[in-house]
N, C-alpha and C positions, 0 to 999 in steps of 0.2 A: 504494500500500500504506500502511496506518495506521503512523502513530510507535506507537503501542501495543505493546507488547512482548509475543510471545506466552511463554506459561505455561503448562508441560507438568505433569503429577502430582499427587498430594495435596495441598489446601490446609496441612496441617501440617505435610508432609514436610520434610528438610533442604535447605535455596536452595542451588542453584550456577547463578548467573550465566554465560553460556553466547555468548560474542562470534565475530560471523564472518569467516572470513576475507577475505584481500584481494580475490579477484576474485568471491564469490558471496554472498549473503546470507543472513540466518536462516531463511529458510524453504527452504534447499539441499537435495539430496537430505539430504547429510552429515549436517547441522545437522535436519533433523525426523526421521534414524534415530537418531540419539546420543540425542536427547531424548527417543522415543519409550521407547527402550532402558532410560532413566535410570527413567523417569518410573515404568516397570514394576517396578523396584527401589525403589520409594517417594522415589526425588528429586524433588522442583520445580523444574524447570528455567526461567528464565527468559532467555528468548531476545531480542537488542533489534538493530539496526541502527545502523551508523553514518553522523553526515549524509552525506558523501557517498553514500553508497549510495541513503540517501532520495532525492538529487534523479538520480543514475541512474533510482532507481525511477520518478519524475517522468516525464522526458524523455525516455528510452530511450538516453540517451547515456552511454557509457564512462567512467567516471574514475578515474585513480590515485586511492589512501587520500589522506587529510590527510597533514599531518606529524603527529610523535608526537605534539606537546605538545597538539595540539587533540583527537587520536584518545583521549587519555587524559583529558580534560578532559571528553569524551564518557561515556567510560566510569563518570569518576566522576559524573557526574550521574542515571546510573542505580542507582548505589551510592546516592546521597542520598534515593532514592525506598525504600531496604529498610529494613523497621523490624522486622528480625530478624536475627540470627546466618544471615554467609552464607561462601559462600566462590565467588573471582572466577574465571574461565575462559575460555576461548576454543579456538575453530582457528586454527592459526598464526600471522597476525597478530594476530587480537584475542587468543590468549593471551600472544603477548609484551605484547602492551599491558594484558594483566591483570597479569601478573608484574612490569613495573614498577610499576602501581599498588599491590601488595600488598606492594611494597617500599620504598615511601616513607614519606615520615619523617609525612606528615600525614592517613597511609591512616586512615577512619573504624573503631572501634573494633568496629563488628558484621562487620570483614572478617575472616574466621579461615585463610585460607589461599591457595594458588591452582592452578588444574589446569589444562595447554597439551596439549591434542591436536594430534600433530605441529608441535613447535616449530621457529621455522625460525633455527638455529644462528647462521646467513650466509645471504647471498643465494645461489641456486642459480647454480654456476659461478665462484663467487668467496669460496672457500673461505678466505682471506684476511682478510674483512670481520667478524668475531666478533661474535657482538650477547648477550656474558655475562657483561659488567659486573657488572650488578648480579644477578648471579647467584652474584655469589665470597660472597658473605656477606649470606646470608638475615635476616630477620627475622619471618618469618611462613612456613608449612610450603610446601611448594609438590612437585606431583607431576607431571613428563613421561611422558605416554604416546607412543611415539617408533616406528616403521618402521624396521625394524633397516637396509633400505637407502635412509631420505629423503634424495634430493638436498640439505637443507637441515640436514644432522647425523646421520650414521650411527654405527653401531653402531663403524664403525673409526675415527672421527672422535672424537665425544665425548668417550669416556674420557681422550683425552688432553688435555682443557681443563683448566682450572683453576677447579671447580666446589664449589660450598658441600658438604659431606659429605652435611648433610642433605636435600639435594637429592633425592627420591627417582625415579629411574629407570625404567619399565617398558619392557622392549624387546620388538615384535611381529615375529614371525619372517619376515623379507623384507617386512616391510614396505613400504609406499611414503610421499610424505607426506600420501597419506588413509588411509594404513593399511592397503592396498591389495595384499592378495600376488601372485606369479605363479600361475597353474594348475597348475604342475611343482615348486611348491615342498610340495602337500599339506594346503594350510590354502585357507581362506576366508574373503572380505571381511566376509561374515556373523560367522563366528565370531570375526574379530579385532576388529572392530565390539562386538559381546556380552560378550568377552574386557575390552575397554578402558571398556566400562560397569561390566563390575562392579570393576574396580578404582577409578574415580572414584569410585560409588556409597559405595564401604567408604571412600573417604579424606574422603569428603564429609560421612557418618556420624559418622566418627572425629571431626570436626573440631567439626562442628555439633548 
């Protein structure tokens, strides 16, 4: 598969940078519905991979993520390539690795914000390991679109962190961490899917 980053929506539309997670790539179910989603709302989604994943894509062989500091070195080098007002995102891991990037003290100044499609709180099972550091105090807006029941941060979990105020929230009803409802619960993957586009769409808007 090319390093080329695929590029969903209007040439002029508002950029959200759009990172995948750990175990699947940009062109995932996940990752070409959201984008496809977005892209219908007038975002430009720009979709990119991380190296490791390139040389899975290579070889066919499995590999854990980097560590952070290379996954985010990643990230920012695809930041270095926009020569426009954007705002940074991801699924799970590449959103946390957006929200640390959009929280640093030497993030580039066309970054306006950041969006995590189910953000993963902790590791699943080790509710223990908090990964919201730098999350107590923002400097740049940032919005979770969140599974009211992801193993990685639920709806009874969360609230009781200790999170920037303006942090903004959105919680999908039994969610899962793709966002994912049960059948007995009366909602659909489609519609929380659509649901969680158009709030990016608006925050992405808002921002850029």
């Amino acid at each position: 598969m090319s390093k080329t980053p695929f590029i969903d929506g209007p040439e002029d539309g508002p950029l959200l940078l759009l990172a995948h997670g750990a175990g699947a790539d940009s062109a995932s179910d996940f990752m070409q519905q959201m984008a496809v989603l977005l892209a219908e709302q007038g975002i430009r989604v720009w979709r990119f991979d991380f190296p490791y994943m390139h040389k899975r894509q290579q070889d066919g062989k499995k590999r854990p993520p980097d560590r952070a500091d290379k996954l985010l070195q990643a990230y920012r080098e695809q930041v270095m390539q926009v020569d426009q007002p954007c705002v940074v995102g991801g699924k799970s891991m590449g959103g946390r690795i957006a929200s640390i990037l959009a929280q640093t003290e030497d993030v580039t100044p066309q970054v306006r914000g950041c969006v995590c499609l189910g953000y993963p709180f902790h590791p699943a099972g080790r509710p223990e390991r908090l990964r919201t550091e730098h999350l107590q105090s923002l400097q740049l807006p940032q919005l979770i679109v969140q599974g009211e029941r992801d193993a990685m941060g639920s709806v009874d979990e969360v609230p009781q962190y200790s999170l920037d105020e303006r942090l903004l929230l959105r919680w999908l009803a039994d969610g899962n961490h793709d966002l994912k409802p049960r059948k007995a619960s009366g909602h659909t993957h489609e519609q929380h899917m659509q649901q969680a586009a158009h709030w990016v769409a608006d925050f992405v808007r808002r921002l850029c």
